[in-house]
DRENPA-3360 file (N, C-alpha, C; in nm, 2 decimals, always signed):
BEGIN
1 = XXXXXXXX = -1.35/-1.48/+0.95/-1.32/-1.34/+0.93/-1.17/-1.33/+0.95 ~ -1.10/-1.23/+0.88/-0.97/-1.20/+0.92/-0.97/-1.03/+0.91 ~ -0.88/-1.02/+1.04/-0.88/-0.89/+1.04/-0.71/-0.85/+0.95 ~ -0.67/-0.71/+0.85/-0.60/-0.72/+0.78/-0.56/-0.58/+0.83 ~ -0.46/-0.58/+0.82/-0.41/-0.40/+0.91/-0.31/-0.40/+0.76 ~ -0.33/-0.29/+0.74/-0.26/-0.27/+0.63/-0.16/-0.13/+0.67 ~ -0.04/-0.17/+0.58/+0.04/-0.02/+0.64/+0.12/+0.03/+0.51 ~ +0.12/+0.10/+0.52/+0.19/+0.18/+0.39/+0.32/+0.20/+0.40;
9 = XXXXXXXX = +0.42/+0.20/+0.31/+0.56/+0.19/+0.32/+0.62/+0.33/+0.39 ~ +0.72/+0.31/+0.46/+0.76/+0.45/+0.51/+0.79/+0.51/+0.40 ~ +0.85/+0.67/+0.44/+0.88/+0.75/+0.33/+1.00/+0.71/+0.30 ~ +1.05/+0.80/+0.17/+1.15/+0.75/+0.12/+1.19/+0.90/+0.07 ~ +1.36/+0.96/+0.02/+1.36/+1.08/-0.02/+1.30/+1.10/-0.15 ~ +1.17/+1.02/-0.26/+1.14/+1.08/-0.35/+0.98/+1.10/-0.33 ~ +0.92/+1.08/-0.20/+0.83/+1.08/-0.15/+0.76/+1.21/-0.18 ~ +0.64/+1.22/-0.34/+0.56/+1.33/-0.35/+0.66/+1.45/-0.44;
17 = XXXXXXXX = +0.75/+1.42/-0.49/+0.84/+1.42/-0.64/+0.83/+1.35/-0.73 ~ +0.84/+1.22/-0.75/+0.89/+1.13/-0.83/+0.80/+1.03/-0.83 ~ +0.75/+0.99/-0.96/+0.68/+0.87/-0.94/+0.76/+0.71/-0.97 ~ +0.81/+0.65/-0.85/+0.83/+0.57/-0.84/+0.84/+0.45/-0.91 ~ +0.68/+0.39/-0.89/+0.64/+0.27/-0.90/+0.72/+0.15/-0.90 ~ +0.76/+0.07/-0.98/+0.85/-0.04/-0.94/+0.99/+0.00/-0.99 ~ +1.06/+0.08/-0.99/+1.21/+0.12/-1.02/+1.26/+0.09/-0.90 ~ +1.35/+0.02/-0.95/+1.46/-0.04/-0.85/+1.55/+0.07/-0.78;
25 = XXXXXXXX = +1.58/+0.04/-0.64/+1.64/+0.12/-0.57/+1.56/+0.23/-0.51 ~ +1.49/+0.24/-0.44/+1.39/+0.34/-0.40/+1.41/+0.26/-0.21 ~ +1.46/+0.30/-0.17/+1.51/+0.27/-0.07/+1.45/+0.39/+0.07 ~ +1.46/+0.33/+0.21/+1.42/+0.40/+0.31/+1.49/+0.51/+0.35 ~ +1.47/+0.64/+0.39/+1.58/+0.74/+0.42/+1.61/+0.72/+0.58 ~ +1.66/+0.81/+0.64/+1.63/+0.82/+0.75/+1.53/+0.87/+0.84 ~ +1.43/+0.94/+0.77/+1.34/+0.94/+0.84/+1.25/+0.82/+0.83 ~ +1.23/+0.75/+0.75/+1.19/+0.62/+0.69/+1.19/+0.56/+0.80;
33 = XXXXXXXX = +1.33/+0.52/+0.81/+1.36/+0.40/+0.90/+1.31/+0.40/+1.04 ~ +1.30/+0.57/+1.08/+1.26/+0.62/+1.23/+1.12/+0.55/+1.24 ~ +1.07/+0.61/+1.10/+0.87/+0.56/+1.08/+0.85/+0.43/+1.07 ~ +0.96/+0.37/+1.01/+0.95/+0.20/+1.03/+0.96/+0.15/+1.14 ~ +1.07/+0.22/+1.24/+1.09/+0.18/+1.40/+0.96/+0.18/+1.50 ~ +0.82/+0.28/+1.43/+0.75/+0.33/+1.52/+0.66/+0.27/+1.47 ~ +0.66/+0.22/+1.38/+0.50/+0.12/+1.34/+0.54/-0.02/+1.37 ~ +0.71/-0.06/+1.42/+0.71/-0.14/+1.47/+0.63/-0.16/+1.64;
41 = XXXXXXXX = +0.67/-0.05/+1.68/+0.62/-0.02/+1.84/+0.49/+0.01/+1.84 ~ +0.46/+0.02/+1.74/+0.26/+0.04/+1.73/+0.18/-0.05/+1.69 ~ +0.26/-0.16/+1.61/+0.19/-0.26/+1.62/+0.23/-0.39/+1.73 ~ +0.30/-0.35/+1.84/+0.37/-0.43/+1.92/+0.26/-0.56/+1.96 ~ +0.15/-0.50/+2.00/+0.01/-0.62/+2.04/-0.08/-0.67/+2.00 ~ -0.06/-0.60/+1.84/-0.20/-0.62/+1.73/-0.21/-0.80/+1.71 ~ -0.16/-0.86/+1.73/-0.23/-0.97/+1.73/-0.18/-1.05/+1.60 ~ -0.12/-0.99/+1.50/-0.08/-1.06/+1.38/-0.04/-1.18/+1.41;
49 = XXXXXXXX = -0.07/-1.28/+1.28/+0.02/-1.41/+1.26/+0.11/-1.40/+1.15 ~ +0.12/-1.27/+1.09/+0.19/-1.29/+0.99/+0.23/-1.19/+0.94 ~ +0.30/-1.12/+0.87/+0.38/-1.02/+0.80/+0.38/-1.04/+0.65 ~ +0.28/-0.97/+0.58/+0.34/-0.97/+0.44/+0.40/-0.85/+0.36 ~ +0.48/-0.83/+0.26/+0.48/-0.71/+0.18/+0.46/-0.74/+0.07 ~ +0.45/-0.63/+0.01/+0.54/-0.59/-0.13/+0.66/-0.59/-0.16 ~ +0.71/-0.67/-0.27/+0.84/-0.68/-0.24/+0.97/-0.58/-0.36 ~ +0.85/-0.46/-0.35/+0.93/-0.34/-0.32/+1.03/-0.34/-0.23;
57 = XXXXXXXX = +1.20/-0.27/-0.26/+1.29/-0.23/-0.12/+1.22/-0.19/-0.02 ~ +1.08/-0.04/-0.05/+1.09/+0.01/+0.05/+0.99/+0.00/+0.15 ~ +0.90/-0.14/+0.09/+0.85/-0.18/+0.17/+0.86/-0.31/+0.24 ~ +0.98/-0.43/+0.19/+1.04/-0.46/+0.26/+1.09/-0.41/+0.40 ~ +1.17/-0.31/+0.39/+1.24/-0.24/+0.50/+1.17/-0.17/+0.57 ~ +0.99/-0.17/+0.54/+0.93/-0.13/+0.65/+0.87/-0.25/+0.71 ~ +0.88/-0.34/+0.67/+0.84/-0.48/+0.67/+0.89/-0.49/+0.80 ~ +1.06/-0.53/+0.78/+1.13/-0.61/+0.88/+1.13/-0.55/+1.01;
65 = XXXXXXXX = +1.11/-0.42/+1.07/+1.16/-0.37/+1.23/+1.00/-0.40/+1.28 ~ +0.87/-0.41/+1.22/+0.75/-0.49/+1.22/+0.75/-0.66/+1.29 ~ +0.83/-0.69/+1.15/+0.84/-0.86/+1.18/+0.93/-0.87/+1.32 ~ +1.04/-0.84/+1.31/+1.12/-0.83/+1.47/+1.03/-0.82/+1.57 ~ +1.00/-0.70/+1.59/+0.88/-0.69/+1.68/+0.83/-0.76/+1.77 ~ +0.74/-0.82/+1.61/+0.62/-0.93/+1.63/+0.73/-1.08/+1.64 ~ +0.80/-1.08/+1.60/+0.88/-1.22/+1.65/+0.85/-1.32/+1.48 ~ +0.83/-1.27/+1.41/+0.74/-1.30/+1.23/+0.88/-1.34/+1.14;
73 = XXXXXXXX = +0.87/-1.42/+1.05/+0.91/-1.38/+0.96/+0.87/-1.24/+0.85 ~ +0.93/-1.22/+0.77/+0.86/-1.10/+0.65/+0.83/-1.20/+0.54 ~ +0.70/-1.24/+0.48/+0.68/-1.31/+0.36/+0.65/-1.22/+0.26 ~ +0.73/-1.18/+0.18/+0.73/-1.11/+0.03/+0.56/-1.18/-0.08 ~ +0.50/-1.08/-0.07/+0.37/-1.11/-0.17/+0.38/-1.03/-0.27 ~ +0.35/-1.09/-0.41/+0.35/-1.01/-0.54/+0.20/-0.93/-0.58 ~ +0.09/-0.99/-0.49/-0.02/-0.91/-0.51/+0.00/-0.82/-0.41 ~ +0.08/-0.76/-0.35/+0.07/-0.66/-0.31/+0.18/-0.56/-0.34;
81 = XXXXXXXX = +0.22/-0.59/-0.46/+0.36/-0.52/-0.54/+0.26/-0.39/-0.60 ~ +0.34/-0.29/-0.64/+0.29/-0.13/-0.62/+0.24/-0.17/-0.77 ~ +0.16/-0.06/-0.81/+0.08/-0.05/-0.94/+0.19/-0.06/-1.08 ~ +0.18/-0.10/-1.15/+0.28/-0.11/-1.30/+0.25/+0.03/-1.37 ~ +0.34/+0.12/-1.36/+0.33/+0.26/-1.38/+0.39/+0.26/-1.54 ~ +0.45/+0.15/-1.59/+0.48/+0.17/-1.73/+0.57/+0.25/-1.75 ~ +0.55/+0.36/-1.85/+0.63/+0.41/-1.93/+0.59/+0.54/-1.83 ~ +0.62/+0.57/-1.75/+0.55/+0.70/-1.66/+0.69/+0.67/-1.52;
89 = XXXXXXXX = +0.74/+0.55/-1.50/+0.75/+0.50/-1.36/+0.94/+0.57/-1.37 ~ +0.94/+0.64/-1.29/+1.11/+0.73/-1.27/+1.04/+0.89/-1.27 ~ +0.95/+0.94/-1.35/+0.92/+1.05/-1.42/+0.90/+1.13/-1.28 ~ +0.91/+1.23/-1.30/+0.87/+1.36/-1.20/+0.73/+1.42/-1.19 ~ +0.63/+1.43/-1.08/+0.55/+1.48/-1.08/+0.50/+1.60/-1.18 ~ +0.64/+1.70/-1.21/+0.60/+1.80/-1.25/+0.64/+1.76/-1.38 ~ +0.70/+1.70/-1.43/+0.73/+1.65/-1.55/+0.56/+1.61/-1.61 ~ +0.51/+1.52/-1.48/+0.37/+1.43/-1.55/+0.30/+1.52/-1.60;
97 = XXXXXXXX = +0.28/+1.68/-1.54/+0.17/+1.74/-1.51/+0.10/+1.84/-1.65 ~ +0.24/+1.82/-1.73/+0.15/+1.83/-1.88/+0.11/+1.73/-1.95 ~ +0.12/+1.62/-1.94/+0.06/+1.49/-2.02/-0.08/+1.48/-2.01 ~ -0.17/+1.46/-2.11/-0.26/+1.47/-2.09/-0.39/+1.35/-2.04 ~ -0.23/+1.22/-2.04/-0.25/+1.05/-2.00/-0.33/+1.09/-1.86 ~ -0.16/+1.19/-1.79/-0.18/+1.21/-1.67/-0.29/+1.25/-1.60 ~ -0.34/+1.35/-1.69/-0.46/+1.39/-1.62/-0.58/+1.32/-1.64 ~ -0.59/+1.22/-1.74/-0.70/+1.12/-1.75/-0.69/+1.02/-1.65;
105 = XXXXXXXX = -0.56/+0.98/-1.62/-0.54/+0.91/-1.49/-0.59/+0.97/-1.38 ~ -0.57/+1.06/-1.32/-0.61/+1.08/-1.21/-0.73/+1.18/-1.18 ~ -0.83/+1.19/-1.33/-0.98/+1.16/-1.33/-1.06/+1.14/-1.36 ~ -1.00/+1.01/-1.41/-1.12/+0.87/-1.48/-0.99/+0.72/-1.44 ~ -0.96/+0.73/-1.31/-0.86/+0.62/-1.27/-0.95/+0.47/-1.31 ~ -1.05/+0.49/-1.33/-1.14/+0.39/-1.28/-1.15/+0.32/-1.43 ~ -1.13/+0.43/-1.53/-1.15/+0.38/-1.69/-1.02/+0.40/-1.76 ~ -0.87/+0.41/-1.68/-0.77/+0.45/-1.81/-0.62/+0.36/-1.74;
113 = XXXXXXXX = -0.59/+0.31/-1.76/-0.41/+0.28/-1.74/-0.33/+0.35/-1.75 ~ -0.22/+0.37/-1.70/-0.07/+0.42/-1.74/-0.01/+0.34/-1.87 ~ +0.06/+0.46/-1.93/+0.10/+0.35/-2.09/+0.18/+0.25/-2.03 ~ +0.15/+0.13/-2.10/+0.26/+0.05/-2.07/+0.26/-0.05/-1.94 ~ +0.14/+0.03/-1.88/+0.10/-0.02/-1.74/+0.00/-0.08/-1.68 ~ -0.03/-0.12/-1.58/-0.17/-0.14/-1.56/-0.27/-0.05/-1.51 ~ -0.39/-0.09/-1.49/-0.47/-0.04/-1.41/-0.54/-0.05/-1.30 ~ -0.53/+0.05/-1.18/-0.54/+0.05/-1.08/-0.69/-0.10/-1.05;
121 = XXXXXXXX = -0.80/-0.13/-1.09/-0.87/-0.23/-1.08/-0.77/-0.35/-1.09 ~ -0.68/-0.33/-1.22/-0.60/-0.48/-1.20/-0.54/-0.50/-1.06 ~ -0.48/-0.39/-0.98/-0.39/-0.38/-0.90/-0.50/-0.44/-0.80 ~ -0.64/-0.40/-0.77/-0.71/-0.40/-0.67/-0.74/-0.56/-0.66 ~ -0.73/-0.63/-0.81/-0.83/-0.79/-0.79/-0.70/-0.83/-0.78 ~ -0.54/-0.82/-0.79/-0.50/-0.89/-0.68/-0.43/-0.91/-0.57 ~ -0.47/-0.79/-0.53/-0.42/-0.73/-0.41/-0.55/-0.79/-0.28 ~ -0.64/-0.76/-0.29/-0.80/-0.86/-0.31/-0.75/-1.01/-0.26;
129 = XXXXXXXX = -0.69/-1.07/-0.36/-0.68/-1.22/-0.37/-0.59/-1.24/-0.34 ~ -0.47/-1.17/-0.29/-0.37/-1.16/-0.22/-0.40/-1.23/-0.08 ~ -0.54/-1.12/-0.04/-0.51/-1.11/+0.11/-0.65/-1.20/+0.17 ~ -0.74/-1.24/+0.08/-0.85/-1.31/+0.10/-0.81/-1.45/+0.10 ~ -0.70/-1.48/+0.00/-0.67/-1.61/+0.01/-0.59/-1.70/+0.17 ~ -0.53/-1.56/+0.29/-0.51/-1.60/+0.36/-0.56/-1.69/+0.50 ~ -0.51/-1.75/+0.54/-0.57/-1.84/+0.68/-0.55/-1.74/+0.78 ~ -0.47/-1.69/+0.84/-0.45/-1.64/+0.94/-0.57/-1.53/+0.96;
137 = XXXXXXXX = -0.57/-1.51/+1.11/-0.72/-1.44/+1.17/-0.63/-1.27/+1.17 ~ -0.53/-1.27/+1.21/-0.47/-1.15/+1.18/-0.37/-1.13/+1.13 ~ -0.32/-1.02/+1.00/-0.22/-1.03/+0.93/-0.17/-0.90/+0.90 ~ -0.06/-0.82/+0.88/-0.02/-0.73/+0.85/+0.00/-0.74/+0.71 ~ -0.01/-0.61/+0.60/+0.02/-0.62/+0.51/+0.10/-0.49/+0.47 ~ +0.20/-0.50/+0.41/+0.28/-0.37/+0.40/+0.28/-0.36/+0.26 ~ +0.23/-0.22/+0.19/+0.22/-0.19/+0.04/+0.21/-0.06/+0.04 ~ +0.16/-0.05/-0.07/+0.17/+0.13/-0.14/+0.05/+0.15/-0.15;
145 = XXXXXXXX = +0.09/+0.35/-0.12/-0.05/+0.41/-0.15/-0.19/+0.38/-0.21 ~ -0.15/+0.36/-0.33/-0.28/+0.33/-0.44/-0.33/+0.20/-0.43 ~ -0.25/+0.10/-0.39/-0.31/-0.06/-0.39/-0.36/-0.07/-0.27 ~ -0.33/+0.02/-0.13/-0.42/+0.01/-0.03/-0.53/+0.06/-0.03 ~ -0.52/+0.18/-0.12/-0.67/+0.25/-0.15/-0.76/+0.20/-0.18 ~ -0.70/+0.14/-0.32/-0.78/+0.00/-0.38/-0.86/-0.10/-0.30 ~ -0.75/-0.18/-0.22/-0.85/-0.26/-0.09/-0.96/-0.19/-0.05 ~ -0.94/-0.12/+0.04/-1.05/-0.02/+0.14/-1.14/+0.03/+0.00;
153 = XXXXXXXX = -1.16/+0.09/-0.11/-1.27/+0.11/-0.19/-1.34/-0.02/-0.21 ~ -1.25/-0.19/-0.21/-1.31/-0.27/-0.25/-1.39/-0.31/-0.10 ~ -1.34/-0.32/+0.00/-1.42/-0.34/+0.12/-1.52/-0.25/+0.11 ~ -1.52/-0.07/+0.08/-1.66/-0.03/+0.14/-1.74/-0.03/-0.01 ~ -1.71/-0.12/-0.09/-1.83/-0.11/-0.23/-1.80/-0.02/-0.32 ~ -1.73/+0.09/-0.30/-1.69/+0.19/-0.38/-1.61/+0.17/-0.52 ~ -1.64/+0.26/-0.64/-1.55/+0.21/-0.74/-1.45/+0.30/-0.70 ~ -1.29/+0.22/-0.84/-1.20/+0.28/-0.85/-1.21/+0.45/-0.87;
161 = XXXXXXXX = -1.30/+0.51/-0.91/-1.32/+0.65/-0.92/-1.32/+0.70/-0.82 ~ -1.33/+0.66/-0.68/-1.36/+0.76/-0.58/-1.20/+0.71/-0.50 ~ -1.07/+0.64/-0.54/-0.99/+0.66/-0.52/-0.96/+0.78/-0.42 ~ -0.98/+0.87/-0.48/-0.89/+0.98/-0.44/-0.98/+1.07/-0.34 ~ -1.09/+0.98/-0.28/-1.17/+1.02/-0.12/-1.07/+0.93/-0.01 ~ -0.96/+0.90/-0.01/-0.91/+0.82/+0.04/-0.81/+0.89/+0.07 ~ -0.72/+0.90/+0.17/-0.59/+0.96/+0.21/-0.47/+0.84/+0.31 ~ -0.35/+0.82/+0.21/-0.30/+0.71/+0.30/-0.19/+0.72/+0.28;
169 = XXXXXXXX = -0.13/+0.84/+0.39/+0.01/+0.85/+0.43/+0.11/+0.73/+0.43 ~ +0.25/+0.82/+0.42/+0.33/+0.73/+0.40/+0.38/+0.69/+0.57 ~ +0.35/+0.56/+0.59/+0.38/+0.53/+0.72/+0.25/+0.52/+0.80 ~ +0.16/+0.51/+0.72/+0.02/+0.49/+0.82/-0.08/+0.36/+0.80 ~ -0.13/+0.32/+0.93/-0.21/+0.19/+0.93/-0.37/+0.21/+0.92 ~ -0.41/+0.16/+0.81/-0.52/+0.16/+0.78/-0.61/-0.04/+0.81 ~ -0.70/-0.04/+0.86/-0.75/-0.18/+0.91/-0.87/-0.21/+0.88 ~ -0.85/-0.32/+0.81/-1.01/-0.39/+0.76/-1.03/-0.55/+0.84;
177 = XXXXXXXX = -1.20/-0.60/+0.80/-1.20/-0.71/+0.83/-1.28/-0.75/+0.68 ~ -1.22/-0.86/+0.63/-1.30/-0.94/+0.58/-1.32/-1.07/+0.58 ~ -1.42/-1.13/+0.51/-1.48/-1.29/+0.49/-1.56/-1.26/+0.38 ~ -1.54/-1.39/+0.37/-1.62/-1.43/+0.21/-1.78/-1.34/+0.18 ~ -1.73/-1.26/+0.07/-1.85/-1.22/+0.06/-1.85/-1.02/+0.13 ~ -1.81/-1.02/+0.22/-1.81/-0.91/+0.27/-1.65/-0.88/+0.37 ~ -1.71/-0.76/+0.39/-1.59/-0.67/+0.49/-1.63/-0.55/+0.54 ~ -1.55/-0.47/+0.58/-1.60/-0.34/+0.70/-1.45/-0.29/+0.71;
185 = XXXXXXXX = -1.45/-0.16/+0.71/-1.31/-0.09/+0.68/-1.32/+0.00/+0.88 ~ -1.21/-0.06/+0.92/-1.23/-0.03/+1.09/-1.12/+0.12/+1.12 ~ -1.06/+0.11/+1.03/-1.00/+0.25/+1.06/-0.87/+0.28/+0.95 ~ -0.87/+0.46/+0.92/-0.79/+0.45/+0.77/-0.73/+0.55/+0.80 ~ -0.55/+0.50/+0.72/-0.45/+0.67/+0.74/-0.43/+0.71/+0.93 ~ -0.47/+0.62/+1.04/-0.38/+0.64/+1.14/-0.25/+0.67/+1.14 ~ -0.24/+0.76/+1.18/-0.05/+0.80/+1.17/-0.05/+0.84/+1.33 ~ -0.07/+0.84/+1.43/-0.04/+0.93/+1.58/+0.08/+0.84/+1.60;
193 = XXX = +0.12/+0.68/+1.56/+0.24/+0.64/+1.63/+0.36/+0.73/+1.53 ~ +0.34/+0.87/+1.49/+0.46/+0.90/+1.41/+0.51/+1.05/+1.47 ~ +0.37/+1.06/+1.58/+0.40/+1.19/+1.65/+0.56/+1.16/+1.77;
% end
C-alpha cells in the first residue's frame, strides 16, 4: 500500500479569472509563497519519501519550501502536469462563459475535451500511473485542481462526471491510499494549515 498526500498548487494572482492550464509563466504571488511556506510546516511529519510535482512553475514553487522541509529533493513528474486546455488555455473565465464548448465541458466533463486539448479521463489514467507506479510507502504529490479530482473520483469508483462533487482549494492537502487493485480516499481539501 502507499499512502499519497496530494496537495494542490498555491495560489497564484490569476487564481479563479484566468484559465491557465499549461501557459508559461503563471508563477506564485505572495500570498502563494506564504501558503507554500505553510504546507511546508504541515507536512513537517507526514512521513514522505518523496516529493513529486507537476512541472508547472507554480507547482514547482509549491513543491520546493515542502521538499526543504522534508530534507527531499523535488522530482518533476509529467503525469501529474495540469490538464491540456488547448485552444481555451490564457482565456478568461468570463470570456469562456459564452462558448458553448464551455459549458459542455463543465456538464458532460466525462464525454467532451477542450478544443485542442485533452480530456479530463486522459489526465486521470496518467496521473493514476503516475502515482501507482511508485515504490515509496509515502509520497507527496503536488498538482492541480482537476487532476487531483481526477485521482480521488478514481480511488472512490466514481466517474469523471461527478468531478465537480469534489472541492480542492488552492493550497490544500487531500490523502489517499492505494494498492493494486484498490484504494480509500482518507481525507480531501484540508486547508486549516492556511488559517
Amino acid at each position: 500500500m502507499s499512502r499519497i498526500i496530494l496537495v494542490r498548487h498555491a495560489s497564484h494572482d490569476r487564481v479563479d479569472r484566468i484559465l491557465c492550464g499549461r501557459m508559461a509563466g503563471v508563477s506564485l504571488g505572495d500570498e502563494g509563497r506564504r501558503e507554500a511556506d505553510a504546507l511546508g510546516q504541515a507536512l513537517r511529519n507526514c512521513g514522505a519519501r518523496a516529493v513529486l510535482t507537476s512541472p508547472r512553475a507554480r507547482s514547482v514553487e509549491t513543491a520546493h519550501p515542502i521538499a526543504r522541509v522534508l530534507g527531499l529533493p523535488v522530482i518533476e513528474e509529467s503525469g501529474l502536469d495540469e490538464i491540456d486546455f488547448g485552444d481555451w488555455t490564457g482565456r478568461s473565465f468570463v470570456d469562456l462563459s459564452d462558448d458553448p464548448l464551455w459549458w459542455a465541458w463543465n456538464t458532460q466533463r466525462d464525454r467532451t475535451r477542450p478544443p485542442g486539448g485533452e480530456g479530463m479521463g486522459q489526465a486521470q489514467a496518467r496521473a493514476v500511473a503516475a502515482l501507482a507506479g511508485r515504490p515509496e510507502e509515502c509520497l507527496i504529490a503536488v498538482s492541480h485542481g482537476d487532476v487531483i479530482r481526477a485521482v480521488l473520483l478514481h480511488v472512490l469508483g466514481l466517474s469523471i462526471a461527478a468531478y465537480d462533487r469534489l472541492v480542492v482549494d488552492p493550497a490544500s492537502i487531500a490523502c489517499v491510499d492505494i494498492w493494486p487493485g484498490g484504494g480509500r480516499v482518507r481525507g480531501v481539501n484540508a486547508t486549516a494549515h492556511l488559517s
